[in-house]
N, C-alpha and C positions, 0 to 999 in steps of 0.2 A: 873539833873532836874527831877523833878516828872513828869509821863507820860502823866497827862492831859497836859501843856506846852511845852512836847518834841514828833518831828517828826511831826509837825502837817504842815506844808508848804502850808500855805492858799492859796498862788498862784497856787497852781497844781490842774490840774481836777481829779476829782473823779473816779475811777474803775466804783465803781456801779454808774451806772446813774438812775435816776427813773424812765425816758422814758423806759427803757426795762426791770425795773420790772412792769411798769402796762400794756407796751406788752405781757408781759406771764399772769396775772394776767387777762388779759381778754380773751386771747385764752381759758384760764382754766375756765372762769365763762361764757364763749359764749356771750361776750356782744359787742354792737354793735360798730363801729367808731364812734365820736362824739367828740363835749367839754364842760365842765360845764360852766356855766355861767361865763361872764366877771368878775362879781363881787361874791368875797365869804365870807363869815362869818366863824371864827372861836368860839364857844361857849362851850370854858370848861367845866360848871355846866351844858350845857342840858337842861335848864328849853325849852330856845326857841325849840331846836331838837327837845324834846319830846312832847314839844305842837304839832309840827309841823304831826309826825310822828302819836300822837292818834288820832289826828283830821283829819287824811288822804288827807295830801298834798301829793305832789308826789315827789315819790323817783325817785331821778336825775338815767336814764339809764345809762350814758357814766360813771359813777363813779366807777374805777378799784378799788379801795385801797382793800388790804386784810383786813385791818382793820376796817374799820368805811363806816357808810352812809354819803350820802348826799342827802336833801331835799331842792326842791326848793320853795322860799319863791316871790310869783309876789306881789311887789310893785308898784302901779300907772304906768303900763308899763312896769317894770322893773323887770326881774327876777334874784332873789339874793340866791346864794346855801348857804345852813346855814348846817354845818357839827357840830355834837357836843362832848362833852365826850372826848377830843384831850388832857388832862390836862398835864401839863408841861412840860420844854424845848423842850427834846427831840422828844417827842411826838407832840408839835406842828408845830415842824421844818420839821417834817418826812410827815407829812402831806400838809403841808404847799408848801414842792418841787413838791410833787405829784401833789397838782393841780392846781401849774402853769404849771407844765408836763401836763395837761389837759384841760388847755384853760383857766385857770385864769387870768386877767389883772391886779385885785388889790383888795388885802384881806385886813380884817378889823377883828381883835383880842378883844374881849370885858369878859375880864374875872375879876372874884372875886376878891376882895383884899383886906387886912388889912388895916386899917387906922394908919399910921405913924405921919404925922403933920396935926393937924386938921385944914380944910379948911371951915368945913359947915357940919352938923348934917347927915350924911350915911341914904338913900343911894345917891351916885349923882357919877357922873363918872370925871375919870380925861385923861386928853388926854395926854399922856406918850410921854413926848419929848426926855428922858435922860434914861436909865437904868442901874443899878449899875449890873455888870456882877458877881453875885455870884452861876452862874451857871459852866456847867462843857461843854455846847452844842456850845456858841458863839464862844470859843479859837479853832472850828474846822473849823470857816468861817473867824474869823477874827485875827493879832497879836493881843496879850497881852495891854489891856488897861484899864481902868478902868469904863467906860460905854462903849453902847451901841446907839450910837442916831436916832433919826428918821431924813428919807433924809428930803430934803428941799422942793421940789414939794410935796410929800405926806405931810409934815406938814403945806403946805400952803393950800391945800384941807381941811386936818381939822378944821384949823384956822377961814375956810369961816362960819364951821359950830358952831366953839365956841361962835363967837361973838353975834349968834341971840339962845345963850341957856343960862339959867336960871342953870341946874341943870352938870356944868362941869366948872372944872379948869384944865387950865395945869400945866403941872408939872414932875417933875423927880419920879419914881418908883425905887424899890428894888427887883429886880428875884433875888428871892431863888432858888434849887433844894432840902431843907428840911423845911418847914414849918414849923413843928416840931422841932424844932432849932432853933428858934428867940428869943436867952436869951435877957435876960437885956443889955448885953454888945453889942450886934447886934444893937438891936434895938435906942439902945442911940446912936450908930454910925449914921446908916441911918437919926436918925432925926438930928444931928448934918452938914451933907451932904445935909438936906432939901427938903428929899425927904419924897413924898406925903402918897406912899404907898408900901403895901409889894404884890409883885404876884408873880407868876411861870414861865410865858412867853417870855415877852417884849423882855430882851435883846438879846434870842438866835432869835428872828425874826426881830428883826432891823440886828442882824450881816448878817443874811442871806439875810435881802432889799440889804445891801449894798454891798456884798462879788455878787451878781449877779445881782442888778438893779431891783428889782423885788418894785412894788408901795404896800408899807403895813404902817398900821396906826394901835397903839395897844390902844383899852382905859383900864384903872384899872374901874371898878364898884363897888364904895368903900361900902361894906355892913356891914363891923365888926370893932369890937375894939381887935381880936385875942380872942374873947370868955371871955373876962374879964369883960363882964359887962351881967349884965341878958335881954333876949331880945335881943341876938344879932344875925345878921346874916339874918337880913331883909329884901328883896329886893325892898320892896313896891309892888303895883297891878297889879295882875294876874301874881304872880311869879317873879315879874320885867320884866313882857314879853311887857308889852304897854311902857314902856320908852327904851326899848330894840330896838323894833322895830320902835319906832321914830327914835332912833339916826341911824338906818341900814338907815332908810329910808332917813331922812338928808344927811348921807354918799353918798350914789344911786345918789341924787340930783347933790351933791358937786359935785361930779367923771362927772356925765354927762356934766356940764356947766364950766370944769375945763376949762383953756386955749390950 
């Protein structure tokens, strides 16, 4: 067997746990006890991060990771940590354990994606129920399958919020681990399988919702056609930060009056 499929025994616990790399991780940065917010954001492109971060929101204290910040974003009561720049599988998986290891109750993934079967003229988001596993990160949380799906509780919190939006379809997605490799022959698969879009994330953090029970919702943010058409890669206004922050803030909403 090739080694990404062999020795990988989903059922077993981990050596490294992430609890005791962000106990050392904060001995080492002197930061204080605490937890991030219940609710967090994952934002691969950074547009929100960096708003967040020039316009001097605050930087979450309790936030260990060696890698990355986190900024808290208060919505109508509610503060929502929005961490960015996490771009694919691995990276947002790594992230992802970390801060539920930190007081996270239910992350929300809103990252870039290519347009596969067209649903409605980019940009508009798609709420990712299915993901086709062509990454390398899922086969380490889950066996061998051919997607990824979102649990049933968190797909029924999104659901609350698809039916009162204009600008989102569900739909099955396509995580890649090479972008840069989505010939003709890929591509006519994926839309053959009827899948909406192409991203980098979704399936290695659905494997991980469900390998530990952890509440996550991934959307695609459909902005491009893969560069094949001119003007592409648009997100609409203020960077795509005002519909960005609508759907956090919808999410916020959902999660609070769930059952």
């Amino acid at each position: 067997m090739i080694p990404l499929l062999a020795n990988k025994h989903c059922n077993r616990p981990s050596v490294f746990d992430p609890v005791n790399l962000l106990r050392e991780a904060r001995r080492q940065k002197s930061l204080p006890e605490g937890n991030v917010p219940d609710i967090c954001v994952l934002d691969p492109d950074g547009d929100l991060f960096r708003h967040l971060r020039d316009s001097g929101a605050r930087r979450n204290s309790y936030w260990a990771c060696f890698h990355t910040e986190l900024y808290d974003l208060d919505l109508d009561g509610t503060t929502v940590g929005v961490l960015g720049c996490a771009v694919g599988a691995s990276f947002a998986v790594l992230v992802a354990e970390e801060l539920f290891a930190s007081g996270c109750r239910f992350l929300v993934s809103v990252t870039s994606a290519g347009q596969i079967v067209p649903t409605r003229k980019p940009p508009y988001f798609v709420l990712i129920d299915r993901a086709l596993r062509d990454e390398g990160t899922s086969y380490h949380y889950l066996p061998p399958t051919a997607y990824a799906l979102i649990q049933p509780k968190a797909l029924a919190i999104a659901q609350s919020v698809l039916t009162t939006s204009a600008d989102m379809v569900q739909g099955g997605a396509w995580t890649t681990d090479a972008p840069f490799r989505e010939t003709e022959e890929a591509i006519a698969f994926a839309r053959s399988e009827n899948l909406l879009a192409v991203e980098m994330e979704a399936a290695a953090l659905y494997a991980l919702a469900e390998a530990k029970g952890y509440p996550m919702v991934c959307f695609a943010r459909v902005t491009n056609q893969m560069g094949m058409i001119e003007n592409d890669f648009e997100k609409g206004e203020a960077d795509g930060n005002t519909a960005f922050v609508s759907l956090i803030s919808r999410m916020a909403q959902a999660w609070r009056v769930r059952p």
